[in-house]
Biopython code that builds the backbone (N, CA, C, O; Angstrom):
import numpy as np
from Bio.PDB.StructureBuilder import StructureBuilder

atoms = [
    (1, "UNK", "N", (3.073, 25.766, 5.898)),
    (1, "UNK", "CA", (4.036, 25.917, 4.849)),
    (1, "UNK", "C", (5.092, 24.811, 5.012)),
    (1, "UNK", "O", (5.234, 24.322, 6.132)),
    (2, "UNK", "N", (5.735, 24.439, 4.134)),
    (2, "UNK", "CA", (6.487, 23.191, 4.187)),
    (2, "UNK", "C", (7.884, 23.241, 5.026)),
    (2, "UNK", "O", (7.812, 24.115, 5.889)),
    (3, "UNK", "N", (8.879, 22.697, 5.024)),
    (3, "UNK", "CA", (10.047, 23.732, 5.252)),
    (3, "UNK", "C", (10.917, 22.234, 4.604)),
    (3, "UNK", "O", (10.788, 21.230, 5.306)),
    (4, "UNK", "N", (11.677, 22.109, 3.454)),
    (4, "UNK", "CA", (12.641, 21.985, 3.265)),
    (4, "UNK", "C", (14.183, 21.876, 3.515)),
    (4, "UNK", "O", (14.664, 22.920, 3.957)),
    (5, "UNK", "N", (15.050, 20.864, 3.335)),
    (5, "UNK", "CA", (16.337, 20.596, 3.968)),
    (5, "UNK", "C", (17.300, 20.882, 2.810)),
    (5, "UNK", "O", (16.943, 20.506, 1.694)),
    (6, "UNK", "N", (18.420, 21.471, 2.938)),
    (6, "UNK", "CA", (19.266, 22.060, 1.939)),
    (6, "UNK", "C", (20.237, 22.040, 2.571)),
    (6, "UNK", "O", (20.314, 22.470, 3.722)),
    (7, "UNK", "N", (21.615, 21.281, 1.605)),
    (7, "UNK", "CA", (22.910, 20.800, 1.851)),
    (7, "UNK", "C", (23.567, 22.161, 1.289)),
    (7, "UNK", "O", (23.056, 22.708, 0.312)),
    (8, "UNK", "N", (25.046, 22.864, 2.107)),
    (8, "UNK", "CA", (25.524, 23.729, 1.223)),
    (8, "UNK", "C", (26.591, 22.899, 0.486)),
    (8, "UNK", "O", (26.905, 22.040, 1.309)),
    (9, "UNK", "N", (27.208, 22.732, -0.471)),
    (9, "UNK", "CA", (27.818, 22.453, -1.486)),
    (9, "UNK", "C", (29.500, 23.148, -1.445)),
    (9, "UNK", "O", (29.920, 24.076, -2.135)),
    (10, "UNK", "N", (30.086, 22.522, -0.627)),
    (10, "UNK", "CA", (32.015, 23.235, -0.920)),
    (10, "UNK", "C", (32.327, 23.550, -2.038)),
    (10, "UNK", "O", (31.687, 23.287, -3.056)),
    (11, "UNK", "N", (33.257, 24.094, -1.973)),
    (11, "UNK", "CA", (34.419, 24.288, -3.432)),
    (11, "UNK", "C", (34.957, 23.314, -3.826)),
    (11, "UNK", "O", (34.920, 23.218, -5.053)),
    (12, "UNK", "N", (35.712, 22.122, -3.054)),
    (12, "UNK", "CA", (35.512, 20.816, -3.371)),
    (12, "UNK", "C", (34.704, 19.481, -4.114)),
    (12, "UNK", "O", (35.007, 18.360, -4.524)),
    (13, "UNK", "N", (33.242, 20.514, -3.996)),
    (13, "UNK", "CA", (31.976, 19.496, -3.642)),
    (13, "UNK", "C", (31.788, 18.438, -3.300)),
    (13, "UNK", "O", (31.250, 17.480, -3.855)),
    (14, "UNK", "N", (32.432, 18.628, -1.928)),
    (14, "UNK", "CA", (31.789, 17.860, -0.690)),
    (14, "UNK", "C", (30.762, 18.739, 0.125)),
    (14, "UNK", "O", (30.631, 19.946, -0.080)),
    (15, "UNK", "N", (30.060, 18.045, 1.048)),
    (15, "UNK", "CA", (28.295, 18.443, 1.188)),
    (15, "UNK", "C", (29.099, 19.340, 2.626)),
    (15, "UNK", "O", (30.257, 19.068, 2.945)),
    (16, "UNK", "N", (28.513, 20.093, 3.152)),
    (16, "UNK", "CA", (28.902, 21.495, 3.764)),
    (16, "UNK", "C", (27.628, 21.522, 4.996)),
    (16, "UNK", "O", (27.041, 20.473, 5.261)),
    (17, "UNK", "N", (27.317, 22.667, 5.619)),
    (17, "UNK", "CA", (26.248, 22.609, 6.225)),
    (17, "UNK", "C", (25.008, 22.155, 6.117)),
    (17, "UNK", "O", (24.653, 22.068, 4.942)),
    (18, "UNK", "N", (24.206, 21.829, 6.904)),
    (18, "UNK", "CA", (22.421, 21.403, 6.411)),
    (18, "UNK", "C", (21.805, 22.223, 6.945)),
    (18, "UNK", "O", (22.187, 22.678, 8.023)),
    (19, "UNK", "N", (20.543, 22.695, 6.269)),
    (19, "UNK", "CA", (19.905, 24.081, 6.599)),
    (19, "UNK", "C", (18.680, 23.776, 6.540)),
    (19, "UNK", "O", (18.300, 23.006, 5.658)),
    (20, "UNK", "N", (17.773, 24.323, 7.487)),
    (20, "UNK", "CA", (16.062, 24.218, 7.169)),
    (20, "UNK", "C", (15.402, 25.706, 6.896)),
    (20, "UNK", "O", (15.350, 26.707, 7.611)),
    (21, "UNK", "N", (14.873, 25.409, 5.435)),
    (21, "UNK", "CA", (14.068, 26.896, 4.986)),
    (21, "UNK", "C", (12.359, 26.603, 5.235)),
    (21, "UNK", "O", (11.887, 25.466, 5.246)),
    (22, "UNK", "N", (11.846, 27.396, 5.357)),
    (22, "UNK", "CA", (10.040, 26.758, 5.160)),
    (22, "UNK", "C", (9.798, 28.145, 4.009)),
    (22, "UNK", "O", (9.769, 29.367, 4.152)),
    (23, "UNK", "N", (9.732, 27.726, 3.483)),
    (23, "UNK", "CA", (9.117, 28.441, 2.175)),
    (23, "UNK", "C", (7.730, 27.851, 1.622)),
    (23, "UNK", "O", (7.548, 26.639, 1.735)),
    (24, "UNK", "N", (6.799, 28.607, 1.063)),
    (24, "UNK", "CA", (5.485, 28.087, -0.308)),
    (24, "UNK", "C", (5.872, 26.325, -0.854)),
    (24, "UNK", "O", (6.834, 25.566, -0.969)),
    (25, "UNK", "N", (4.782, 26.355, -1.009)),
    (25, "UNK", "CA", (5.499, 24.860, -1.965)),
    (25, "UNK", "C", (5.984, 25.620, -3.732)),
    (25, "UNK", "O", (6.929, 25.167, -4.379)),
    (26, "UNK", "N", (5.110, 26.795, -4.223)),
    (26, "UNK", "CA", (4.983, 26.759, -5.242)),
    (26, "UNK", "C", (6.587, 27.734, -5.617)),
    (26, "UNK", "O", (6.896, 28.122, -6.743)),
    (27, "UNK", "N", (7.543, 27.991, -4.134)),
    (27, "UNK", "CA", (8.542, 28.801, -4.602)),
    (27, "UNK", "C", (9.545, 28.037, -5.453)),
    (27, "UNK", "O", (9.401, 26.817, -5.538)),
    (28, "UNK", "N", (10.506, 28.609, -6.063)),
    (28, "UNK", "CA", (11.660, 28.385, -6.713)),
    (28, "UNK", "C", (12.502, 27.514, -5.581)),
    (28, "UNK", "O", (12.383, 27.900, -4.418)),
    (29, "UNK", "N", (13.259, 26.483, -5.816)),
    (29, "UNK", "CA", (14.176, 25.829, -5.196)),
    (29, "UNK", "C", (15.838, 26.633, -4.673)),
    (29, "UNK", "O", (16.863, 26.633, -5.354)),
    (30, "UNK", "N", (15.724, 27.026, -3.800)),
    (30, "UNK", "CA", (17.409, 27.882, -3.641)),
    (30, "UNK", "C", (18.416, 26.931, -4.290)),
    (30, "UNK", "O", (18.501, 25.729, -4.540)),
    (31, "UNK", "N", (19.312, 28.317, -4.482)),
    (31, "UNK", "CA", (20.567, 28.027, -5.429)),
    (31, "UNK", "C", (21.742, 28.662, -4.688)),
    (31, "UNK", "O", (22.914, 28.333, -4.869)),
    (32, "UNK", "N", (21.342, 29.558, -3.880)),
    (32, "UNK", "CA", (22.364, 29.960, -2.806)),
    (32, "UNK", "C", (22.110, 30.217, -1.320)),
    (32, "UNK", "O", (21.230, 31.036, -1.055)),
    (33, "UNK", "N", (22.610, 29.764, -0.550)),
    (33, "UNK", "CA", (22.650, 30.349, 0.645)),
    (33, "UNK", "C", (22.227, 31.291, 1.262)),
    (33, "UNK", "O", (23.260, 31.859, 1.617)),
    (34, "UNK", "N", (21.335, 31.896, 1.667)),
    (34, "UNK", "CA", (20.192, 33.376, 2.150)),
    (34, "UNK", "C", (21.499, 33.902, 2.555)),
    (34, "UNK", "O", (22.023, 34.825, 1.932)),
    (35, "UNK", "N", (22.158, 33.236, 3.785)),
    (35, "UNK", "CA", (23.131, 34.227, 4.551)),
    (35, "UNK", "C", (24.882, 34.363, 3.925)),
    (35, "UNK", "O", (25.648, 35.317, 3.795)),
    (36, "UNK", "N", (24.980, 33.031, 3.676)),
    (36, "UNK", "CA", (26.749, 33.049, 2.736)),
    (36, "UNK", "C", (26.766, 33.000, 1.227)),
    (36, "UNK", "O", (27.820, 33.026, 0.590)),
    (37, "UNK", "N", (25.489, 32.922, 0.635)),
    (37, "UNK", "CA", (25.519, 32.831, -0.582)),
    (37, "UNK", "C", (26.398, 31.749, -1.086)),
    (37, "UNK", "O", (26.780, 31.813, -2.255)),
    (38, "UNK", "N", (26.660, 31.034, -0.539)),
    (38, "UNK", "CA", (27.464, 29.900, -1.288)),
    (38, "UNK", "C", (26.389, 28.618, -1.665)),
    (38, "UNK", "O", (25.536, 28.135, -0.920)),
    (39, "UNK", "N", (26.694, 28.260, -2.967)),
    (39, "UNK", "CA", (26.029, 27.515, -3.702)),
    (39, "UNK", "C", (25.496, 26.077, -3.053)),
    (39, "UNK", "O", (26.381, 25.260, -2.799)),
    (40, "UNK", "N", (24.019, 25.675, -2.743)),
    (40, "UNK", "CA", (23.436, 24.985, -2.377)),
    (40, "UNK", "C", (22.688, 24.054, -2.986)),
    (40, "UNK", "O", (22.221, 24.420, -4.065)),
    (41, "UNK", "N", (22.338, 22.605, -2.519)),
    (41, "UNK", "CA", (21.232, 21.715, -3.312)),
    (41, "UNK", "C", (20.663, 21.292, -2.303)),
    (41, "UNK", "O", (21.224, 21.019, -1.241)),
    (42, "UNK", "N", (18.984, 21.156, -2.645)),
    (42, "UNK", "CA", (18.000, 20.652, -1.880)),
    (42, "UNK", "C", (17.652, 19.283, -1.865)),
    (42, "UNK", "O", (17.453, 18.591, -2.863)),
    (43, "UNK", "N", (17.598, 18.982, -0.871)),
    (43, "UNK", "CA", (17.513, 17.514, 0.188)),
    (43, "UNK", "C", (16.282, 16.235, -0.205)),
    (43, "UNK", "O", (15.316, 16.876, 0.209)),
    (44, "UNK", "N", (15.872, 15.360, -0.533)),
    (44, "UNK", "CA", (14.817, 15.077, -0.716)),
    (44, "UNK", "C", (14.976, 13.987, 0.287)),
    (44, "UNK", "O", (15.972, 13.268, 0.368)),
    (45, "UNK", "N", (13.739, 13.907, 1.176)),
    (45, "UNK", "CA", (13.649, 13.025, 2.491)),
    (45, "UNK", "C", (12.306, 12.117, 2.256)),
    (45, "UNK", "O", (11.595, 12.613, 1.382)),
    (46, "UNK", "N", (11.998, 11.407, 2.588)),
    (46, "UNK", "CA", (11.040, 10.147, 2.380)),
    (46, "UNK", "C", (9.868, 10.870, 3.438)),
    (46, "UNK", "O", (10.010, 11.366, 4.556)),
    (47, "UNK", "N", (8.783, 10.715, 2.658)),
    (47, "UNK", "CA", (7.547, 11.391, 3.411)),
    (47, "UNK", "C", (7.033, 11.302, 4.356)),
    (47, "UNK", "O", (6.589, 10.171, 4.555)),
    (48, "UNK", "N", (6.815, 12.169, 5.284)),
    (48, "UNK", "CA", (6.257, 11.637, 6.350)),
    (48, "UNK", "C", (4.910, 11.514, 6.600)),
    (48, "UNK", "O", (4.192, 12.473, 6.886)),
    (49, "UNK", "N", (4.435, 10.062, 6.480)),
    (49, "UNK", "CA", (3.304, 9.739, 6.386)),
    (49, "UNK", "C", (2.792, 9.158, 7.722)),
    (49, "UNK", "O", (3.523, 8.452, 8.416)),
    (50, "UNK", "N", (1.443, 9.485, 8.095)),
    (50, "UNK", "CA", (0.928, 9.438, 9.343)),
    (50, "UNK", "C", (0.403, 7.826, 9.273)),
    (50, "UNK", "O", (-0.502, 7.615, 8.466)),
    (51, "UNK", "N", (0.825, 6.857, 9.935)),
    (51, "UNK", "CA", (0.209, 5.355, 9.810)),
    (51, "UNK", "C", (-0.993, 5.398, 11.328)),
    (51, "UNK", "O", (-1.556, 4.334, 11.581)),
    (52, "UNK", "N", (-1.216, 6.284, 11.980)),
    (52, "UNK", "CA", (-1.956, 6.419, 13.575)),
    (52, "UNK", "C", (-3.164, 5.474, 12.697)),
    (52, "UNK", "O", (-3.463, 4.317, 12.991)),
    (53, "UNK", "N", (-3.617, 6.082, 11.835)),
    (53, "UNK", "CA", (-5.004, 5.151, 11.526)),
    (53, "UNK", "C", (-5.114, 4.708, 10.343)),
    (53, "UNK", "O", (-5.381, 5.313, 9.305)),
    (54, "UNK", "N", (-4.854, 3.399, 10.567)),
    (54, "UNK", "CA", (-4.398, 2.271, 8.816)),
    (54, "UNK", "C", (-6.322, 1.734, 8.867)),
    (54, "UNK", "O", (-7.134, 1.781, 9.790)),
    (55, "UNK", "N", (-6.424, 1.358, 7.722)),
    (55, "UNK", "CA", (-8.128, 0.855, 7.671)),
    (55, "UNK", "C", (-8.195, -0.234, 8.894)),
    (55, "UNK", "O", (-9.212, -0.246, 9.588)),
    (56, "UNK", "N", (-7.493, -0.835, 9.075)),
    (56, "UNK", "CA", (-7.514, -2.378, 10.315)),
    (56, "UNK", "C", (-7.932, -1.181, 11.405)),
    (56, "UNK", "O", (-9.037, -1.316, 11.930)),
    (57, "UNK", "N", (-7.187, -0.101, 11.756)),
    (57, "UNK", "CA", (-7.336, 0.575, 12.806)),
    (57, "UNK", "C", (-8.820, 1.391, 12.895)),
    (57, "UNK", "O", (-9.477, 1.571, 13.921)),
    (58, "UNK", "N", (-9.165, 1.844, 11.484)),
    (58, "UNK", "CA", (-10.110, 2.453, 11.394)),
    (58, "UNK", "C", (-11.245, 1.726, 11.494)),
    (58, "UNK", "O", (-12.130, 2.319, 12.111)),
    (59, "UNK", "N", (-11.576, 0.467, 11.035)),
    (59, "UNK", "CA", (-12.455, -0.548, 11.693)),
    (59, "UNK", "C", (-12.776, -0.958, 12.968)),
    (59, "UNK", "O", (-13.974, -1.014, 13.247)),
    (60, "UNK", "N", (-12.078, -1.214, 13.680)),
    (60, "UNK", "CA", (-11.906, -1.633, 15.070)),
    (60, "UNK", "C", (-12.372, -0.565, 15.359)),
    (60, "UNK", "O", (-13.527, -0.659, 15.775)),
    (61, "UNK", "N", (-11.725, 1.061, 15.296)),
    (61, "UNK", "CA", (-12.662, 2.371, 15.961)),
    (61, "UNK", "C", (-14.282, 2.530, 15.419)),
    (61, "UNK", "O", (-15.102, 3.304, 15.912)),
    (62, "UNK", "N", (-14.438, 1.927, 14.683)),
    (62, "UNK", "CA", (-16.111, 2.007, 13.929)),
    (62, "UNK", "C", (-16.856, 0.122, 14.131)),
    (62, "UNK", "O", (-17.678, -0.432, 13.400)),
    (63, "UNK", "N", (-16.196, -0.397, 15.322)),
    (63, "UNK", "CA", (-16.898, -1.212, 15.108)),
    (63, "UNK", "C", (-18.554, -0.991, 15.972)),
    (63, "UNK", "O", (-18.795, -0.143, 16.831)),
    (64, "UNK", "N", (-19.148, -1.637, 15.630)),
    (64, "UNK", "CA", (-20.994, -1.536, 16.486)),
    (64, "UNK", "C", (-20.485, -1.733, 17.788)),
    (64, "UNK", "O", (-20.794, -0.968, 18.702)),
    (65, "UNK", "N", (-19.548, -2.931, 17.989)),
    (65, "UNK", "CA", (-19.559, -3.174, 19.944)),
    (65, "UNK", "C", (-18.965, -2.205, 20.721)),
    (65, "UNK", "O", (-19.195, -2.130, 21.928)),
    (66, "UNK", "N", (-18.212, -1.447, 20.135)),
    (66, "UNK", "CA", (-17.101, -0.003, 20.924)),
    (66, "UNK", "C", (-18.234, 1.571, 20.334)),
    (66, "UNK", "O", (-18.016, 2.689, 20.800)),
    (67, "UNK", "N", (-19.037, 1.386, 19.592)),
    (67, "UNK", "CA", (-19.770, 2.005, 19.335)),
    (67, "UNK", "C", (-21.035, 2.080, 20.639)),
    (67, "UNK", "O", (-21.095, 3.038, 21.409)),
    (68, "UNK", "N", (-21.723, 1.224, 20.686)),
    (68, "UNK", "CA", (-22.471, 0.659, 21.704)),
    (68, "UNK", "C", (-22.061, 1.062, 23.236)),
    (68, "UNK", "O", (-22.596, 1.991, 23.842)),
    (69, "UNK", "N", (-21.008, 0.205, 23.785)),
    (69, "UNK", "CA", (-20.230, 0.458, 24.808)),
    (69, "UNK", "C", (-19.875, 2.039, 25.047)),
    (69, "UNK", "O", (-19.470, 2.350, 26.167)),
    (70, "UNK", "N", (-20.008, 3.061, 24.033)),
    (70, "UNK", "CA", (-19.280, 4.349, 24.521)),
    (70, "UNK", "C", (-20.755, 4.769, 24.732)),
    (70, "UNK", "O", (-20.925, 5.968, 24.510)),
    (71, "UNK", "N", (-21.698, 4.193, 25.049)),
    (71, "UNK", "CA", (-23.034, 4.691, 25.182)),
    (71, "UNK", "C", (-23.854, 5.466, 23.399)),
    (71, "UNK", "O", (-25.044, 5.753, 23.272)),
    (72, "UNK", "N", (-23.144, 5.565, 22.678)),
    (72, "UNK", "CA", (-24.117, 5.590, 21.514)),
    (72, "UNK", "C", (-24.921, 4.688, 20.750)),
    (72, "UNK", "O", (-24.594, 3.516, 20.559)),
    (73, "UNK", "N", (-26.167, 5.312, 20.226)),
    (73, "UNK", "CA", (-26.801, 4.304, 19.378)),
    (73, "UNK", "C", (-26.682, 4.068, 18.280)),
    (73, "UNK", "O", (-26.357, 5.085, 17.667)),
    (74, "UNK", "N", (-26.793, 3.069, 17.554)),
    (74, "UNK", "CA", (-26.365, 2.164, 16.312)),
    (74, "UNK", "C", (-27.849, 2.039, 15.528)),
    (74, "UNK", "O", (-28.672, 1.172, 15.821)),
    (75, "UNK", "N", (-28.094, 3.274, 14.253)),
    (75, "UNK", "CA", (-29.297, 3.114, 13.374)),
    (75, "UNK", "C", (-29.181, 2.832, 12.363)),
    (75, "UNK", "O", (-28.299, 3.471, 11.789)),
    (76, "UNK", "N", (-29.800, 1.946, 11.643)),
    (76, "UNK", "CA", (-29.818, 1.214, 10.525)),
    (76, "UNK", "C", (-31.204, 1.798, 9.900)),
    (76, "UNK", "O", (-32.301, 2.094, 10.374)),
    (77, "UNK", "N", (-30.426, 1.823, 8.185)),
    (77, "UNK", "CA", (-31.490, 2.120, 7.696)),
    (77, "UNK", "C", (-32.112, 1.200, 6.474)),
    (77, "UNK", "O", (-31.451, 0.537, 5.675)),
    (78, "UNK", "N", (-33.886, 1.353, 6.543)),
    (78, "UNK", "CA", (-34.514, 0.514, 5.837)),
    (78, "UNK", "C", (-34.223, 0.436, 4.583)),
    (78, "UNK", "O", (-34.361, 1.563, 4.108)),
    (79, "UNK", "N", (-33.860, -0.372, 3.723)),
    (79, "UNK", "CA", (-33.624, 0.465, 2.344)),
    (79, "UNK", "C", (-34.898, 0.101, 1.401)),
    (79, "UNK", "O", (-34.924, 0.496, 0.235)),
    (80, "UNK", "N", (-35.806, -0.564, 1.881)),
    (80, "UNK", "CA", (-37.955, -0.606, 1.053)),
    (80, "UNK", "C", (-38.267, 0.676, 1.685)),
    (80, "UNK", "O", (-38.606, 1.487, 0.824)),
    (81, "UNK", "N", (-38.282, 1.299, 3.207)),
    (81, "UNK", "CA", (-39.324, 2.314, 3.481)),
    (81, "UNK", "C", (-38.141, 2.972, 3.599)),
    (81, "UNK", "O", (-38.635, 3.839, 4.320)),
    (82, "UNK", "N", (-37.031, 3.301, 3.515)),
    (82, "UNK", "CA", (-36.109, 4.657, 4.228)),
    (82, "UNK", "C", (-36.575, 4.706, 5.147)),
    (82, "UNK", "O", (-36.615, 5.918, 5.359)),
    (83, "UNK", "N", (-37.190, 4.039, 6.280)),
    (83, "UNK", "CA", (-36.911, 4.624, 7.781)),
    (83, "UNK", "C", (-35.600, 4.044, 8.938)),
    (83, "UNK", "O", (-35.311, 2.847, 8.917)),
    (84, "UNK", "N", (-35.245, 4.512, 9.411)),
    (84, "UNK", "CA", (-33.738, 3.775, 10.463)),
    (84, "UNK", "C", (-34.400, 2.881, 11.815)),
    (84, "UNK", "O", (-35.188, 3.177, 12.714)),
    (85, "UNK", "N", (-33.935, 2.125, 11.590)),
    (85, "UNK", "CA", (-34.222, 1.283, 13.407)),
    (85, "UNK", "C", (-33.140, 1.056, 14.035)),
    (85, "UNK", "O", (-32.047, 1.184, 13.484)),
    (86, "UNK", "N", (-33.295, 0.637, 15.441)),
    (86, "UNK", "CA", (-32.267, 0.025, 16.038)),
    (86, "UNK", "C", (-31.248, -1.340, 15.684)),
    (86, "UNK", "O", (-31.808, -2.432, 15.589)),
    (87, "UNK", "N", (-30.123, -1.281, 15.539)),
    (87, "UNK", "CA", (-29.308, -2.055, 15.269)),
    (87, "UNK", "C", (-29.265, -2.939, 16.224)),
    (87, "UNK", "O", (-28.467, -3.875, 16.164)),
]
sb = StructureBuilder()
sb.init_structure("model")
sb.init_model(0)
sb.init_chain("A")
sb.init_seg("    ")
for serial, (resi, resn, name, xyz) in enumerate(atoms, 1):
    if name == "N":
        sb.init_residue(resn, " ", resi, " ")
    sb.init_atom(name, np.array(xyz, "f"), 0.0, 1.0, " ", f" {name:<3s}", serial, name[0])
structure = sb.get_structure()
């Protein structure tokens, strides 16, 4: 489930506490505070996206020579008879 960041909002409106909810994705956005009920707006933060395996990375892990080397075999297939041979 996700969990969301939510600023509480002063009487002033200047930004007040920061709060983490994990709610559904598909819920309603809070408008108040669970515990003070004082009027709140939700946070939007830049995604966190996993870069561990970019295609450059994902190549190098699928290449034939690190393939080979971890002791597996490398089969190629015929594409006149469909049968696989050794690479």
């Amino acid at each position: 489930m996700p969990v969301y960041r939510y600023v509480v909002v002063e009487k002033d409106g200047s930004d007040g506490e920061i709060f983490e909810v994990e709610q559904p994705a598909s819920s309603a956005v809070l408008k108040k505070h669970p515990e003070s009920g004082k009027p709140v707006r939700r946070l939007y933060d830049a995604a966190n996206i996993n870069i561990q395996y970019t295609p450059g990375k994902e190549k190098s892990l699928s290449s034939i020579d690190r393939i080979k080397k971890a002791g597996f075999e490398v089969l190629e297939k015929d594409k006149i008879s469909g049968k696989y041979f050794k690479k």
